[in-house]
GUVO-198188 format. One line per 10 residues: their letters; for each residue x, y, z of C-alpha. Coordinates in pm, 1 decimal. Last residue first. Layout:
N
A	X Y Z | ...
***
This chain:
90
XXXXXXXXXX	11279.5 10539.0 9538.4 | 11586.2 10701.6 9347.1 | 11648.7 10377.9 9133.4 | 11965.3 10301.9 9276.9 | 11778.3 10318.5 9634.5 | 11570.4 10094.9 9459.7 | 11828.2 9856.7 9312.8 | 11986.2 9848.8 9639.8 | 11642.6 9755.4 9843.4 | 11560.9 9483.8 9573.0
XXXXXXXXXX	11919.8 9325.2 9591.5 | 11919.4 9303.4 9963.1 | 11565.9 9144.5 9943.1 | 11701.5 8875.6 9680.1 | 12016.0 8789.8 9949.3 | 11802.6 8778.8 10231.8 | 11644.5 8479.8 10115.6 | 11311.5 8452.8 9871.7 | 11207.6 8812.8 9840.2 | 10907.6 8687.8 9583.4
XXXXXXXXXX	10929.7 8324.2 9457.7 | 11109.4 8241.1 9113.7 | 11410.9 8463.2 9166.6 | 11556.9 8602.3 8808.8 | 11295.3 8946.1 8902.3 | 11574.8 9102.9 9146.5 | 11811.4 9059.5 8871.3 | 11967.9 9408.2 8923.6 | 11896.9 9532.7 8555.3 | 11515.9 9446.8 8635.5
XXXXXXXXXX	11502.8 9613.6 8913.1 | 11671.4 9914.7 8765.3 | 11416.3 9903.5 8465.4 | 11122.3 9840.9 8756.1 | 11234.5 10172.5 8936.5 | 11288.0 10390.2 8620.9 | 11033.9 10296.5 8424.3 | 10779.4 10314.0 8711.5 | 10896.6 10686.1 8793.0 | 10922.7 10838.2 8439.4
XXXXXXXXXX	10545.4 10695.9 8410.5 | 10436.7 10841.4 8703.2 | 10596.0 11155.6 8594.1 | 10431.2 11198.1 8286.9 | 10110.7 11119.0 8420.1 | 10186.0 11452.1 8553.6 | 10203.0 11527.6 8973.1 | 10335.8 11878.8 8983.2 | 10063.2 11988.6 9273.5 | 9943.9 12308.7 9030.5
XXXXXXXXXX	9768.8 12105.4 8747.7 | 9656.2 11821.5 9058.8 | 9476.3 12115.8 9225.4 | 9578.8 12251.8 9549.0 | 9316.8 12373.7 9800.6 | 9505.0 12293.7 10185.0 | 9896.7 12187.5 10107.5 | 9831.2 11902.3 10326.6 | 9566.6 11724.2 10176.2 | 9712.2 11810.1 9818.2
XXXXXXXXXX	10085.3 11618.0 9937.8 | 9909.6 11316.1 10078.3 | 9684.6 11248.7 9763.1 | 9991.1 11279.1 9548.5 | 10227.8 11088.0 9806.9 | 9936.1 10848.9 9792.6 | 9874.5 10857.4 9396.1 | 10289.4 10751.9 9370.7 | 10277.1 10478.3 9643.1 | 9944.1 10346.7 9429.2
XXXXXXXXXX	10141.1 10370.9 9101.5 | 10453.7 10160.6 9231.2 | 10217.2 9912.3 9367.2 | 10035.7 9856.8 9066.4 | 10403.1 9862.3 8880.8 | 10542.9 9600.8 9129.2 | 10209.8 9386.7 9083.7 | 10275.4 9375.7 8687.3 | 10671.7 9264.4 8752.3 | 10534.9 9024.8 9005.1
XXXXXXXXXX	10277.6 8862.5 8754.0 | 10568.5 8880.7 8449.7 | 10856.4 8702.8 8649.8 | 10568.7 8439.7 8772.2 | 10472.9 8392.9 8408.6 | 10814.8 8356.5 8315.4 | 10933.5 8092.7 8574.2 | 10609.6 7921.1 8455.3 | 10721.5 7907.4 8103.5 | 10492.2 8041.8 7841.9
***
């Protein structure tokens, strides 16, 4: 595997781990403040998480934002990431 590839693949997989952490915080912050909520009655589904990782890395990746080798290289690659998230409904 090409190195441009690997690197596409490594910040594509660290993306998603960040993507699920955000989503397990707003799910953690949301119970703490609603008092005695269980996850069933919160809304948060695995469902969900998935619906929200597909859609923010498939806009990503239909922006480009992965065809830069290193990560939010100029201002032009971190322009394109913040669009294609707001895109993305993040």
């Amino acid at each position: 595997m090409k190195l441009v590839n690997r690197r596409k693949l490594e910040l594509l997989g660290i993306d998603a781990l960040i993507a699920v952490f955000s989503y397990y915080s707003v799910m953690l912050l949301f119970m703490l403040n609603r008092g005695n909520v269980t996850i069933r009655e919160s809304g948060f589904t695995p469902l969900k998480l998935v619906v929200f990782c597909v859609c923010l890395l498939g806009v990503r990746a239909l922006a480009h934002t992965y065809r830069c080798l290193w990560r939010y290289a100029n201002v032009s690659s971190y322009l394109r990431l913040v669009v294609s998230d707001v895109l993305a409904g993040a």
